[in-house]
N, C-alpha and C positions, 0 to 999 in steps of 0.2 A: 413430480420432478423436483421440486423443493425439499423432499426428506431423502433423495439421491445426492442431492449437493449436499447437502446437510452429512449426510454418510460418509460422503466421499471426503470433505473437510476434518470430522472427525478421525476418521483411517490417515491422513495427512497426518494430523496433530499426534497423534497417538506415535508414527514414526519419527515425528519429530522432535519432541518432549515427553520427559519424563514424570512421575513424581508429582508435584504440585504445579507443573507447569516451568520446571527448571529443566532450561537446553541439558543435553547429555554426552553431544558431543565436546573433546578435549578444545579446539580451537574451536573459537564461533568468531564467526565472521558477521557484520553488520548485516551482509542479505541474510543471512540463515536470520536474524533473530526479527529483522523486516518481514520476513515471510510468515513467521512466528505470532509477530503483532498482527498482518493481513486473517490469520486464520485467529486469531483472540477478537478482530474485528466485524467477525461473521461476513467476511467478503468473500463471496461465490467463487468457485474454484477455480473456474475459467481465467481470471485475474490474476488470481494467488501463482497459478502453473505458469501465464507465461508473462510475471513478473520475474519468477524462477527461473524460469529458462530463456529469455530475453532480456530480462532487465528491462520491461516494458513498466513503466508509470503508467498509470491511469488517474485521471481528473475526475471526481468525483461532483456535481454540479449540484448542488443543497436547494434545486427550483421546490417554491410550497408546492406546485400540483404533480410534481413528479421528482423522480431522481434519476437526472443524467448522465451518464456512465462514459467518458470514451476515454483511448487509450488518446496519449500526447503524443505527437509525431514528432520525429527525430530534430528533424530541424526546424520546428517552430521556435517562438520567441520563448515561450514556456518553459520549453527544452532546456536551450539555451541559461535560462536565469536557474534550471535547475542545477543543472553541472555546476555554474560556476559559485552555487552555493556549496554541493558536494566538496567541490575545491577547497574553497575557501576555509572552510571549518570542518572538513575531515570527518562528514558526515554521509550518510546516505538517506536521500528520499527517495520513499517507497509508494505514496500518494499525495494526490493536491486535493484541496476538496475548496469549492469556490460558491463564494453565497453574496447577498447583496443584505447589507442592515443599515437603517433608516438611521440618517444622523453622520453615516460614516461612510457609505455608498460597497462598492465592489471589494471584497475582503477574500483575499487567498491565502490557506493557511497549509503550510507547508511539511507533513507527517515525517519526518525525518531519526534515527538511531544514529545515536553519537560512539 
């Protein structure tokens, strides 16, 4: 299953970049080059497709015994602090990835294309 994603990731990449990894379409748009980064990230297709076609964020959760995966719901508080970053500085995030470090506690760092 894992060299199917892997496949189908690269067939993505391959329609979507050219060359060294340089967009080819004339206008690129912050999703296109988000989605770009999602596939330069090795993040499984399922993610990548309906960030693409939803504009669904997904929270990526840095636990040491595992990595938890879920998509952000619309109107959670998360949500919310996401837009109003978008806003703010004319950016778009494409992932949250959230971990806890000793010294500094709950750390959410915000994947964003300016």
């Amino acid at each position: 299953m894992e060299n199917k994603d892997k496949e189908d990731r690269n067939a993505y990449r391959a329609e979507q970049v050219g060359g060294e990894g340089m967009i080819v379409k004339q206008s690129v748009r912050q999703k296109d080059i988000a989605t770009w980064a999602l596939c330069k990230l090795n993040v499984s297709m399922p993610y990548i497709l309906d960030f693409e076609a939803h504009d669904n964020v997904y929270l990526f959760d840095c636990d040491c015994d595992r990595n938890n995966i879920q998509r952000i719901s619309p109107n959670s508080e998360l949500m919310v602090k996401i837009r109003e970053i978008e806003k703010a500085r004319n950016v778009k995030i494409y992932a949250v990835t959230h971990d806890y470090m000793p010294y500094v506690g709950e750390m959410y760092s915000f994947l964003c294309i300016s």
